[in-house]
GUZA-148871 format. One line per 3 residues: their letters; for each residue z, y, x of C-alpha. Coordinates in nm, 2 decimals, padded with zeros to 4 digits, m for minus. Each point is the difference from the previous one (the first is absolute). Layout:
! GUZA-148871
A> Z:Y:X ~ ... $
This chain:
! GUZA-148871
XXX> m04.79:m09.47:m05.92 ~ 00.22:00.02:00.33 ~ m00.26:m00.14:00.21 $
XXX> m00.26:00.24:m00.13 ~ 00.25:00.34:00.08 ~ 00.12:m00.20:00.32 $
XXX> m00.37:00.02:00.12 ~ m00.04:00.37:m00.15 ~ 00.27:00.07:00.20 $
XXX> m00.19:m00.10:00.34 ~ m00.13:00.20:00.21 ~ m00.37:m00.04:00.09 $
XXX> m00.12:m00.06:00.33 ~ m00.25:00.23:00.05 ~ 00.24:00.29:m00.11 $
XXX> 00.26:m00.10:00.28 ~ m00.27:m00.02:00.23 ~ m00.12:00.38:m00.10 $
XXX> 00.36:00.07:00.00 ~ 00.08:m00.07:00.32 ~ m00.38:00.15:00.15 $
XXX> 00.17:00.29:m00.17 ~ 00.33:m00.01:00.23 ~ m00.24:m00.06:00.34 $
XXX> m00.23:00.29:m00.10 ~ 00.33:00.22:m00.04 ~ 00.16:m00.14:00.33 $
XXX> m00.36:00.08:00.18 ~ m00.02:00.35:m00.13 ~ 00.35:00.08:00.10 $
XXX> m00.06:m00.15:00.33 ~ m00.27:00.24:00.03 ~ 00.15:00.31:m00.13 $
XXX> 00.28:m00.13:00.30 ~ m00.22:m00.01:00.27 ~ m00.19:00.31:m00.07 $
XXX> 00.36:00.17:m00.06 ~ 00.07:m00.13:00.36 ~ m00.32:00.13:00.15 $
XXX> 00.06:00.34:m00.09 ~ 00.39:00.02:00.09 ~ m00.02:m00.19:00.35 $
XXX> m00.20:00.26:00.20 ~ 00.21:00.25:m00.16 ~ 00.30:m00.18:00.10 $
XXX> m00.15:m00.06:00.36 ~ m00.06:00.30:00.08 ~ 00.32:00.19:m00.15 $
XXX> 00.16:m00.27:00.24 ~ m00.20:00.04:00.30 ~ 00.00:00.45:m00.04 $
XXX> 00.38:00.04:m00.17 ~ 00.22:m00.31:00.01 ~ m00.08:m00.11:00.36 $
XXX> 00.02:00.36:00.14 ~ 00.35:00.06:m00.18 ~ 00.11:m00.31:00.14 $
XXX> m00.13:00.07:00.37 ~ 00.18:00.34:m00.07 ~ 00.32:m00.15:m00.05 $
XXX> 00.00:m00.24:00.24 ~ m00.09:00.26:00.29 ~ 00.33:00.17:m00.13 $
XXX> 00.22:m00.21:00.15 ~ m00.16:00.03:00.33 ~ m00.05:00.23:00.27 $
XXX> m00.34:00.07:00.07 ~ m00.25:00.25:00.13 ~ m00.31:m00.17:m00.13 $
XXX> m00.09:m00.13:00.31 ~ 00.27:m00.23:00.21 ~ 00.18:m00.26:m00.09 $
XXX> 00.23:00.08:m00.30 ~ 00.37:m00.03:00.05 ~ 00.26:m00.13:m00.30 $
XXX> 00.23:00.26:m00.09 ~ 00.08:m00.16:m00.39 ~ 00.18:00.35:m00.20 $
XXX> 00.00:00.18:00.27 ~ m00.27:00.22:m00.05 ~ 00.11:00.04:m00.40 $
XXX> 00.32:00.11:00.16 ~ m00.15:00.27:00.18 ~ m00.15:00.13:m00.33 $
XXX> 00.40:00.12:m00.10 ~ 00.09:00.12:00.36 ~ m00.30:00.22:00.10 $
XXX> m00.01:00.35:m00.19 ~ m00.36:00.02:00.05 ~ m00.07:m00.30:m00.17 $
XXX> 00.22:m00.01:m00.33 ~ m00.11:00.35:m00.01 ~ m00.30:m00.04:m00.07 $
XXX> 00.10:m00.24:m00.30 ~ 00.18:00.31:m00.11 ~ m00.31:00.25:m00.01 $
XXX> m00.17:m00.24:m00.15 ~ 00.28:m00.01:m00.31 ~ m00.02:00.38:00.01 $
XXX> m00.36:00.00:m00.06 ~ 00.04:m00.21:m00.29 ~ 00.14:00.33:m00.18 $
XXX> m00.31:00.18:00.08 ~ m00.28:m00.31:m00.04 ~ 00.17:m00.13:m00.27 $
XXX> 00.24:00.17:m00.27 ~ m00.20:00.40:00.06 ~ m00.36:m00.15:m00.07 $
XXX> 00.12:m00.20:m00.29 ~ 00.22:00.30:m00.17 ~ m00.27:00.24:00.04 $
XXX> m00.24:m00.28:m00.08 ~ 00.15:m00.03:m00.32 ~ 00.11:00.31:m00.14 $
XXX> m00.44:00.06:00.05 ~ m00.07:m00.29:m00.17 ~ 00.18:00.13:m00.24 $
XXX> m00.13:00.32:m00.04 ~ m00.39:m00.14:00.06 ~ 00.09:m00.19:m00.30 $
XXX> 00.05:00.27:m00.22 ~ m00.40:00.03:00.03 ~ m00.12:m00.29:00.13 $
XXX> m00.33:m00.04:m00.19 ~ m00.14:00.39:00.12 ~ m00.17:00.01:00.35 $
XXX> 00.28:00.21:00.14 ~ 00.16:m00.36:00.01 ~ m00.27:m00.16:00.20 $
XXX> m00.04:00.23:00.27 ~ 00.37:00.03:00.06 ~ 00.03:m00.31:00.02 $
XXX> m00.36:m00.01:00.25 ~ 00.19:00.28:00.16 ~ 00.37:m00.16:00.05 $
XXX> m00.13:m00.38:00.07 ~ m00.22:00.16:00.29 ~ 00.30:m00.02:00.27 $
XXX> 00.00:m00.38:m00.04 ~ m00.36:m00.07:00.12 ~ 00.04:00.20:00.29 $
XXX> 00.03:m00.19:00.32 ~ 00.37:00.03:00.14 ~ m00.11:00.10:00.29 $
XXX> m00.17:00.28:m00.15 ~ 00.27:00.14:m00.15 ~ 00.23:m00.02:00.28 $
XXX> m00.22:00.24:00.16 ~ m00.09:00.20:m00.25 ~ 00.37:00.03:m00.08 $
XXX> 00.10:00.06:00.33 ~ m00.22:00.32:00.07 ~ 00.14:00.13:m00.34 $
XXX> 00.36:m00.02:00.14 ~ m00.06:00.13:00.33 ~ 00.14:00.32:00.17 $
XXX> m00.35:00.18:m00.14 ~ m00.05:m00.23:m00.29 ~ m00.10:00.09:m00.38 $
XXX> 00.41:m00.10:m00.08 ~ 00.16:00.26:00.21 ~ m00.31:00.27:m00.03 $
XXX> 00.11:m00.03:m00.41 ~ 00.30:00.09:00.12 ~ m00.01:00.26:00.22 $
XXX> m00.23:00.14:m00.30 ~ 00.25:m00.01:m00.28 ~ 00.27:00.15:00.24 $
XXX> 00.18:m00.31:00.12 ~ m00.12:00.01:00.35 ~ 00.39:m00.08:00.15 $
XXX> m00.02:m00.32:m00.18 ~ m00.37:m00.15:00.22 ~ 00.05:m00.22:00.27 $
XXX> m00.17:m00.28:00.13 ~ 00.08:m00.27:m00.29 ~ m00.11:m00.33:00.17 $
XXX> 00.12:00.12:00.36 ~ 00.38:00.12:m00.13 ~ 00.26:m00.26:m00.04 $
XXX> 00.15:00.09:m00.33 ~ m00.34:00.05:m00.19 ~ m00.25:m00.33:00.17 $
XXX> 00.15:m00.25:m00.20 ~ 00.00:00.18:m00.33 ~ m00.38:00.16:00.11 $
XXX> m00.12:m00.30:00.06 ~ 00.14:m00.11:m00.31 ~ m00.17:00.25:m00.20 $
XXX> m00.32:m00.12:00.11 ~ 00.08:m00.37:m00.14 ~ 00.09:00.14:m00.33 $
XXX> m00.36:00.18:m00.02 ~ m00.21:m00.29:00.09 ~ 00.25:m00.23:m00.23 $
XXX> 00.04:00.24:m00.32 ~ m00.38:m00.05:m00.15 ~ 00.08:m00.37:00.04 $
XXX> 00.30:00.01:m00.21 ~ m00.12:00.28:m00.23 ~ m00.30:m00.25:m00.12 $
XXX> 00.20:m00.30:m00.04 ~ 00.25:00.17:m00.23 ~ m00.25:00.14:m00.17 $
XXX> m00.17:m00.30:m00.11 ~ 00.31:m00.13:m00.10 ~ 00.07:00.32:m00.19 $
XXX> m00.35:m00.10:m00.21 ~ 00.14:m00.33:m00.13 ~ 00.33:00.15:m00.16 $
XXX> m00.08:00.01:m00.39 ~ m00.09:00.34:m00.11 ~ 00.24:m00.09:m00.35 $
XXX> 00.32:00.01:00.24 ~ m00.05:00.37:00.09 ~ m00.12:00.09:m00.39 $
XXX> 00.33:m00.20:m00.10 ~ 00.20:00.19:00.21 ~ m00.12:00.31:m00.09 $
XXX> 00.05:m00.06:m00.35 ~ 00.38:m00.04:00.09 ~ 00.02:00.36:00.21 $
XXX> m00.07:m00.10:00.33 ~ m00.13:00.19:00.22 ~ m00.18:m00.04:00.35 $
XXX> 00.22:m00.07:00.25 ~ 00.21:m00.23:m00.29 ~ m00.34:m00.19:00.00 $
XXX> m00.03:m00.05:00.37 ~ 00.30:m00.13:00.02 ~ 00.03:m00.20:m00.29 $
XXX> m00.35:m00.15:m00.03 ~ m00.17:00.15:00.32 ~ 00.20:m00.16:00.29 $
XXX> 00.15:m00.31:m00.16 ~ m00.37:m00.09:m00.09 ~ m00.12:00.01:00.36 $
XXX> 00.20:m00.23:00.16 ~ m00.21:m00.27:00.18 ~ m00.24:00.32:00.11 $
XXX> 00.32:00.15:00.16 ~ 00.08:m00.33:00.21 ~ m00.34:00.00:00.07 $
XXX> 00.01:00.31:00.16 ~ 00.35:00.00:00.17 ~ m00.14:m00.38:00.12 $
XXX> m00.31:00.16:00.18 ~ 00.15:00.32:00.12 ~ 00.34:m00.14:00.16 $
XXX> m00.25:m00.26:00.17 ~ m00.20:00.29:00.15 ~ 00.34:00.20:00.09 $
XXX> 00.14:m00.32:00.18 ~ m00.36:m00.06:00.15 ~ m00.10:00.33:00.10 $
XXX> m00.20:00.06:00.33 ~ m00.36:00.13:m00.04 ~ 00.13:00.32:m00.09 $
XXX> 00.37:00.03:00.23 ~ m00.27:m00.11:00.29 ~ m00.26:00.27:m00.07 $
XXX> 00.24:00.32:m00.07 ~ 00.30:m00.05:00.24 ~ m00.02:m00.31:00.18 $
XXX> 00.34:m00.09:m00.05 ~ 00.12:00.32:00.13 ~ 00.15:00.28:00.05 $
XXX> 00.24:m00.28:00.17 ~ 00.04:m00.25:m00.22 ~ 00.02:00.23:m00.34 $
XXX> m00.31:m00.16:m00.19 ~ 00.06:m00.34:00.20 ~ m00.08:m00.30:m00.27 $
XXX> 00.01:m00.38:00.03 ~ m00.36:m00.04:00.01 ~ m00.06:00.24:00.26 $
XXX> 00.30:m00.14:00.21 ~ m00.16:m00.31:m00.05 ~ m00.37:00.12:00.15 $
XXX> 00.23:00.14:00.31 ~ 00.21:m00.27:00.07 ~ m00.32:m00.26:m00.02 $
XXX> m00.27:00.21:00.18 ~ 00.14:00.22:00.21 ~ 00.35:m00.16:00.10 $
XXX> m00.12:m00.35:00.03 ~ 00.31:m00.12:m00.23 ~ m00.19:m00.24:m00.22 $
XXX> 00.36:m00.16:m00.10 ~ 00.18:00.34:m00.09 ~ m00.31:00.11:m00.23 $
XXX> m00.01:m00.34:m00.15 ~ 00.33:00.01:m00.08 ~ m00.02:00.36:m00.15 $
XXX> m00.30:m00.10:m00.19 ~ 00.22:m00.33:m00.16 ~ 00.25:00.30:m00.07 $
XXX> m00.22:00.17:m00.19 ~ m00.14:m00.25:m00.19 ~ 00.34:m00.13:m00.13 $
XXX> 00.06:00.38:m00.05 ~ m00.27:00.02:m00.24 ~ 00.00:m00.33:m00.20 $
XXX> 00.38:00.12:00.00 ~ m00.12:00.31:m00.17 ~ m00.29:m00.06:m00.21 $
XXX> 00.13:m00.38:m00.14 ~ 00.25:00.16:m00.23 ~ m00.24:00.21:m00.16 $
XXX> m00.21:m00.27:m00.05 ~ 00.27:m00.16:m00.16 ~ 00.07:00.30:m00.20 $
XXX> m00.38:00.01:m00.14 ~ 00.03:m00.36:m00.07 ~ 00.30:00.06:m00.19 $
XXX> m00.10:00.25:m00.19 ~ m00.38:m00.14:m00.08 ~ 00.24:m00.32:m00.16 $
């Protein structure tokens, strides 16, 4: 009787042998799925390293020299990063750049969101569609478009100061992008119009996923519509708001097309920004080293800026 069970119990030959055909066919197929895997991240990752990694790299190593592009480079180590702290042009411009942010960033994304807000109040009528048609417009226009556009609207004779002169405010028109105290904010305001349809959408698809039974609950319980907004509304739209404060503060920090088109920089140095101070110091001054160096600067300035709100979103998405 134990014999019998004994030889029950053992296993047959042929099943090992499908068994283990089995384990080979797995191994093969996941081999496969390996290679192909491979094949479609490696010239990805090639060229990421060949048109961003090796550039950065190239970028900071030219920092620690001086250079003009063409002559021999000389070592000078930190002394060019030095020079970021000591010359007023240069940290300047890192301080436009921060001003900006209040205009490219936090105006388009509190006007973006009290419209959303009101948009979706009746979202499903056409009156929604074309607004937003009508508001998203700005962000398809070419940069360079709207810098000019902008800045024949804000000249001396431009629709801004004819308005105006028409509702009896003439003392107040000037030249906004040529006048020291209005270029920065002017140019500014142009950011926030080609930023705010961005931000408007965004938090309005967001605004779409919030359940409808929150706002009917909280009805129920007396509240009313700025209660909602600020109960359900804005804690509801979270990740769209870093989002949005992500992609603006970047375009603040990384502003050129449009600084380059409506005031070059000027008058003096009022609208002066790291990018553009980059292009000058690379092109025109031959001081590959300094730009590099600024260029480093910004860079750190922005993953500075833009990692803790990632961190934030991350946070809260947990």
């Amino acid at each position: 009787m134990e014999q019998r069970l004994a030889e029950a119990h053992r296993e047959d030959p042929t099943e090992q042998y499908t068994a283990e055909n089995r384990r080979r066919a797995l191994r093969a197929r996941r081999l496969r799925r390996g290679v192909l895997a491979m094949g479609l991240v490696v010239p990805a990752a090639v060229a990421y390293g060949i048109f961003v990694i090796r550039p950065i790299a190239l970028t900071v190593q030219y920092s620690f020299y001086e250079w003009d592009g063409v002559t021999p480079s000389t070592w000078v180590g930190l002394a060019n990063y030095a020079h970021l702290f000591r010359d007023p042009e240069l940290y300047g411009s890192i301080l436009n750049a921060f001003q900006l942010i209040v205009w490219f960033s936090l105006v388009p994304v509190a006007l973006g969101l009290f419209t959303a807000n009101a948009i979706r109040g009746f979202a499903t009528s056409r009156l929604a569609v074309v607004s937003r048609t009508v508001l998203f417009l700005p962000q398809i226009i070419p940069l360079v478009a709207a810098g000019i556009m902008w800045s024949w609207q804000l000249s001396t004779d431009g629709l801004v100061n004819q308005v105006l002169r028409l509702v009896g405010l003439g003392g107040v028109t000037r030249a906004w992008l040529g006048d020291f105290n209005t270029a920065l904010p002017a140019v500014g305001v142009i950011g926030a119009w080609v930023l705010f349809g961005l931000c408007m959408l965004l938090l309005l698809a967001g605004m779409t996923k919030i359940d409808p039974a929150l706002y009917e609950a909280a009805r129920i319980d007396g509240a009313g519509p700025v209660r909602e907004f600020f109960s359900i509304t804005l804690p509801s739209l979270r990740q769209e708001l870093v989002v949005c404060l992500t992609v603006t503060i970047i375009a603040a920090l990384a502003s050129f097309d449009i600084v380059y088109i409506s005031t070059q920089g000027g008058p003096g140095n009022a609208t002066l920004v790291p990018g553009l101070e980059i292009y000058y110091l690379a092109f025109f001054q031959r001081e590959v080293g300094m730009a590099s160096a600024l260029a480093v600067a910004l860079m750190v300035l922005v993953l500075a800026v833009v990692l803790p709100l990632q961190r934030i979103s991350r946070e809260d998405a947990s």
